[in-house]
C-alpha positions in Angstrom: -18.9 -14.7 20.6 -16.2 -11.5 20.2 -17.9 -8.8 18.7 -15.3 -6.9 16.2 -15.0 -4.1 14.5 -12.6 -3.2 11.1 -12.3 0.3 10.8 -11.7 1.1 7.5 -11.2 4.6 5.1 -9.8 6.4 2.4 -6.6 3.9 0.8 -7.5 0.9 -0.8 -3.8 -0.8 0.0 -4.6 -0.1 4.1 -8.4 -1.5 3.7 -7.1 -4.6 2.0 -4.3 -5.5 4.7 -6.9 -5.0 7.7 -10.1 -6.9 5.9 -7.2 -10.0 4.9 -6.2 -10.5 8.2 -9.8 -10.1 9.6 -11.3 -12.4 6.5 -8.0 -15.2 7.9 -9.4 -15.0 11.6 -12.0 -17.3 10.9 -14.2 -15.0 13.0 -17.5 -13.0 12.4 -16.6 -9.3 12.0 -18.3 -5.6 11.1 -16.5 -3.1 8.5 -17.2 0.2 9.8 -15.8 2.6 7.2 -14.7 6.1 8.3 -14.8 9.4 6.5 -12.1 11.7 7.3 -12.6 15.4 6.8 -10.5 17.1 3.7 -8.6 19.3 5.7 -7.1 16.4 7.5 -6.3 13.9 4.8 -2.6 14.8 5.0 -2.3 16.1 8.5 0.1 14.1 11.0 -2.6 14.1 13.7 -1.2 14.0 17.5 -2.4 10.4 18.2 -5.0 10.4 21.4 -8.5 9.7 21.6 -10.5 11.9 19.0 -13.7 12.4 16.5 -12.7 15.9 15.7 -11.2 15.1 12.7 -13.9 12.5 11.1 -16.7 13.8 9.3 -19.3 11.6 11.1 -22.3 11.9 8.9 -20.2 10.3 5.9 -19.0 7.7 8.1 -21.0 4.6 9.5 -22.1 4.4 12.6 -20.0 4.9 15.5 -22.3 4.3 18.4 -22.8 1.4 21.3 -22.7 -1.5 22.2 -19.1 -1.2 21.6 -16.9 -4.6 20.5 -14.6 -6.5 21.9 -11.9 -5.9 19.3 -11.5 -3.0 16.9 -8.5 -3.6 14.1 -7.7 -0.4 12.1 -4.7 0.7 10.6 -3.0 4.1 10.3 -3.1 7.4 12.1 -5.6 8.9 11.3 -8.2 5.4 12.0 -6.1 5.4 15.6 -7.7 8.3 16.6 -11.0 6.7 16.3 -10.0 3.3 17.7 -9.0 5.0 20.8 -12.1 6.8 20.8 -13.9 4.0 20.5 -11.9 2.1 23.6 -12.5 5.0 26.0 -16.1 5.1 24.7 -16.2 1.7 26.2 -14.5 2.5 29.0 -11.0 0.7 28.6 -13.1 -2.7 27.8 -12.4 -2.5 24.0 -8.9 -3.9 22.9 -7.2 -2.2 19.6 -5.0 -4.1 16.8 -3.4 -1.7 14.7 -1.3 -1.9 11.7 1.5 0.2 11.4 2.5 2.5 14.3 2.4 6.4 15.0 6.2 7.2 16.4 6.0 7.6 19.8 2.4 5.6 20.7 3.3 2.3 20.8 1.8 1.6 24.1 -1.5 3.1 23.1 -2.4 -0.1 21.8 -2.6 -3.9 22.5 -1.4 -5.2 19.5 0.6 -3.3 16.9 1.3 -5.6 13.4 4.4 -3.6 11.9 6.7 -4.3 8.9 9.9 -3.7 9.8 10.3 0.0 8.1 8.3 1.3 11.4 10.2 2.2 13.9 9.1 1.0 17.1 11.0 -1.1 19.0 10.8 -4.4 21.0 7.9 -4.9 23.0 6.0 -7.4 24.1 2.5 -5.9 21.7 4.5 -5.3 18.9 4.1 -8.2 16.1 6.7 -7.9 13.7 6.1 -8.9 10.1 8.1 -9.0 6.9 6.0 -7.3 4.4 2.5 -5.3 4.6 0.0 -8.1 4.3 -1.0 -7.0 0.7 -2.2 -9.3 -2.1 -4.7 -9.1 -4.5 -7.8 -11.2 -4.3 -8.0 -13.9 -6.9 -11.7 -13.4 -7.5 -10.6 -9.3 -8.2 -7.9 -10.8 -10.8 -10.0 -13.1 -12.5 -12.6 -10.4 -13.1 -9.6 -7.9 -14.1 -8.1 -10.4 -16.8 -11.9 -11.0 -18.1 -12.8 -7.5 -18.2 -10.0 -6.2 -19.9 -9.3 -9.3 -22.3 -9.8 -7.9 -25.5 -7.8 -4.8 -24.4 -4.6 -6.2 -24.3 -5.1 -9.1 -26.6 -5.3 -6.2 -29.1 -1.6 -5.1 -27.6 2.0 -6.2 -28.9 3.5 -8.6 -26.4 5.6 -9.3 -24.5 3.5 -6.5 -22.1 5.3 -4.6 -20.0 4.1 -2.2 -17.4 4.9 1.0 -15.6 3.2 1.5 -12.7 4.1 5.1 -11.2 3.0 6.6 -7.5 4.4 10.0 -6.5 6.7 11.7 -4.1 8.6 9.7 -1.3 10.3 11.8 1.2 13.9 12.6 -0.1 12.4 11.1 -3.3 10.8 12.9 -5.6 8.7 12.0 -8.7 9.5 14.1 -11.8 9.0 14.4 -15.8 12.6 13.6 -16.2 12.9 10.6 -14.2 9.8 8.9 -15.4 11.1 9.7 -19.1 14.6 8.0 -18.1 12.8 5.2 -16.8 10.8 4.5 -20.0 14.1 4.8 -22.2 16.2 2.3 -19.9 12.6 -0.1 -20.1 12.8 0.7 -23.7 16.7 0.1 -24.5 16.7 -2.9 -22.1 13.9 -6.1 -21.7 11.0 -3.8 -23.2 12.7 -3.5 -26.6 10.6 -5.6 -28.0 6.1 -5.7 -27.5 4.5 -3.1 -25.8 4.5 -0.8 -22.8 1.4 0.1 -20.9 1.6 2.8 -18.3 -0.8 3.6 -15.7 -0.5 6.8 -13.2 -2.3 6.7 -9.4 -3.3 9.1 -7.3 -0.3 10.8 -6.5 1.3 10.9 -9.5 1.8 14.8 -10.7 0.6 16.2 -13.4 3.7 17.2 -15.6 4.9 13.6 -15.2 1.6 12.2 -16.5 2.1 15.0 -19.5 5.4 14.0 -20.2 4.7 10.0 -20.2 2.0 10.7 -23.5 4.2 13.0 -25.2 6.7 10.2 -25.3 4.3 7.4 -26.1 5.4 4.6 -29.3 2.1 3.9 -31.6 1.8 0.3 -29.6 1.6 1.9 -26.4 -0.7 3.4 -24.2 -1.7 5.8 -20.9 -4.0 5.1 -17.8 -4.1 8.6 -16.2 -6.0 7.9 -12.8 -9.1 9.5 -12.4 -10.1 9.4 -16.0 -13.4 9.0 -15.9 -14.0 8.2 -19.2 -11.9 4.9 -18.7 -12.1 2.3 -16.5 -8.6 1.7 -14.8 -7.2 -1.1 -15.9 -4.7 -1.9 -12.9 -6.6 -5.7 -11.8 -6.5 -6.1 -15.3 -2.8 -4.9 -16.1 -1.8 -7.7 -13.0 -3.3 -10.5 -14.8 -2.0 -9.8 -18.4 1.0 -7.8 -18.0 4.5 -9.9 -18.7 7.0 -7.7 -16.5 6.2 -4.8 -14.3 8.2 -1.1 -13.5 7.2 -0.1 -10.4 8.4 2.9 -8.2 9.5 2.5 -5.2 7.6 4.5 -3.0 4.3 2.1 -4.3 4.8 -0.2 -1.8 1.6 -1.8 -2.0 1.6 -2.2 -6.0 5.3 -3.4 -5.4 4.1 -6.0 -2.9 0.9 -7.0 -5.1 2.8 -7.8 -8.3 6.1 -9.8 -6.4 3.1 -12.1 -4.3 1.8 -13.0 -8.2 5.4 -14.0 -9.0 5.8 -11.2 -11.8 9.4 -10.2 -13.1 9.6 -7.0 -11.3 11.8 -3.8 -11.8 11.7 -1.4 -8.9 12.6 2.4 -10.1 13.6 4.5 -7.1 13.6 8.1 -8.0 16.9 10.2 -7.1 17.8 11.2 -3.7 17.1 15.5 -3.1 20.2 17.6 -3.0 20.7 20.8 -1.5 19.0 22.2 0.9 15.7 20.2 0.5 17.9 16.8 0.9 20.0 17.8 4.0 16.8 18.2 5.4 15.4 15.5 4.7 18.7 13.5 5.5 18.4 15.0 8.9 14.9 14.3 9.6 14.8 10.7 8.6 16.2 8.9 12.3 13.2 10.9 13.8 10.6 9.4 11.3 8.2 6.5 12.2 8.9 4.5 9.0 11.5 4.2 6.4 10.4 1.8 3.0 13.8 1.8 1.7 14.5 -1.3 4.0 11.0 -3.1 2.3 12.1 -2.2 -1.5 15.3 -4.2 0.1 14.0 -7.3 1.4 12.1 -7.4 -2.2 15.7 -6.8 -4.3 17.6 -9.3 -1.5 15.4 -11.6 -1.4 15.0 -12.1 -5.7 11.8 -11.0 -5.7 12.6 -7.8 -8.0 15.7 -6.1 -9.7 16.8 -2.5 -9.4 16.1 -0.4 -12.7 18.7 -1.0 -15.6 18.4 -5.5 -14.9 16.4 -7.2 -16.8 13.8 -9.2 -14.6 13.0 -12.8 -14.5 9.9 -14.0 -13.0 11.4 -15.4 -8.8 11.4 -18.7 -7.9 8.6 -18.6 -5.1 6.7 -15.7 -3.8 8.1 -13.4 -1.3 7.1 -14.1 2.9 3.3 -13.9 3.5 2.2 -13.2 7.7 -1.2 -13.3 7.3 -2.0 -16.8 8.8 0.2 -16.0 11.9 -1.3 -12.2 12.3 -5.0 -13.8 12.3 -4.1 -16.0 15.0 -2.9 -13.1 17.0 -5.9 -11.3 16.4 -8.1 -14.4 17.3 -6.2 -14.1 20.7 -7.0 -10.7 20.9 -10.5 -11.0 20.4 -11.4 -13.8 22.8 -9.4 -12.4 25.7 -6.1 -14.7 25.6 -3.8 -12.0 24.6 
């Protein structure tokens, strides 16, 4: 039997993609999670064989007998599945989801939406969206645990669900107010608005959101610890979600439930800052505009300022046909 390892870190969105495809393989695997030192959490990491960057005794184990198959996504986790196949002396094959520009042949298999850059080749498995979805156990628990929270709350419930910066996109005060007033003149006049910040979501904009608050709505801020964040719980009870469009993974999450869905794309950067950016972008590995597109072509969301209706069926899911790529992989047929 394969022996395989799922390399796993910081992001919740990348660990769930990995352990769905592993869990659909039908196979026995390991999760090895790795820690990655501070200084490197944002760092665009030249992609080769390398520890340097983990911080091992946070990490598990990263020791022989080395597997068959390690799947990983990311930079970062690349590093340390290439490690791990010169460790074991080329033996070791590597799935990885989504691509460093320029590395492609690195890796046996790469599983990339088609925002990455990477051309046509013959270990390159295209799919349509990130393999995200929440886990219907997670939801049930969500709508159970936060039941009496938003039974207490007006309905219809609408949500705002609100990352950060994007490239030549930048979350600020002004648009996130904007946002709320189009919600608010437009399919949230009536029930209740919830609104829940993440990780990257800046300060000022987080400031602004409670300032402009209605008595029958109310504020995640992440990280509160005094709270427990409500976001499995806001999927199962909310009636029409706002999502920006650099939250790919929320965005993806809430159009596989089948969720009226708004996406609110921040404004392009002028000036200096936007030319750029305009002129970097053909050298960059990914661009998610052309994901937020499949979602709005396909029906599976509006732009900001339409009201949202819940689609007709749930947006492409690759999971079944990555697995099978991946059980390939594993016992030596691919």
């Amino acid at each position: 039997m394969a022996a395989i390892w799922v390399l796993t870190g910081s992001k919740p969105g990348d660990n769930a993609q990995v352990l769905r495809a592993a869990r659909a393989m039908g196979l026995d695997f390991e999760t090895r999670n790795v820690a990655i030192k501070p200084k490197y959490d944002a760092a665009k990491l030249r992609v080769r064989p390398s520890l340097h960057h983990v911080d091992l005794a946070a990490s598990d184990p990263l020791e022989g007998p080395w597997p068959d198959l390690v799947i990983t996504i990311g930079r970062r986790l690349s590093l340390v599945a290439l490690w791990i196949k010169r460790q074991s002396g080329g033996a070791t094959r590597v799935a990885l989801f989504n691509a460093p520009k320029g590395k492609a042949g690195a890796f046996d298999l790469l599983v990339v939406p088609p925002f990455y850059r990477v051309g046509n080749r013959a270990n390159v498995l295209p799919i349509n969206l990130p393999l995200v979805a929440v886990d219907p156990v997670r939801l049930e628990a969500g709508r159970a645990e936060f039941a009496a929270t938003f039974g207490r709350m007006k309905r219809p419930l609408h949500v705002l669900l609100l990352g950060g910066d994007m490239g030549m996109r930048k979350l600020d005060a002004a648009f996130a107010l904007e946002t709320l007033r189009r919600m608010r003149a437009g399919f949230a006049a009536e029930g209740s608005i919830f609104i829940s910040t993440s990780r990257r979501t800046p300060t000022a904009v987080a400031n602004a959101l409670a300032a402009a608050l209605e008595p029958q709505d109310r504020l995640f801020r992440w990280g509160d610890a005094t709270t427990a964040n409500p976001y499995l719980g806001l999927l199962a009870h909310g009636d029409s979600f706002t999502v920006t469009s650099d939250s790919l993974s929320m965005l993806i999450e809430v159009a596989r439930l089948g969720k009226p869905l708004v996406i609110a794309e921040p404004p392009a950067l002028i000036g200096v800052a936007g030319l750029v950016n305009r002129v970097l972008s053909p050298f960059r590995a990914r661009d998610l505009s052309e994901a937020t597109a499949l979602l709005l072509g396909g029906g599976y969301a509006v732009p900001l300022g339409e009201n949202p209706t819940a689609p007709p069926h749930p947006p492409p899911d690759d999971t079944i046909r990555v697995a099978e790529r991946l059980r390939m992989l594993a016992e030596g047929r691919s």
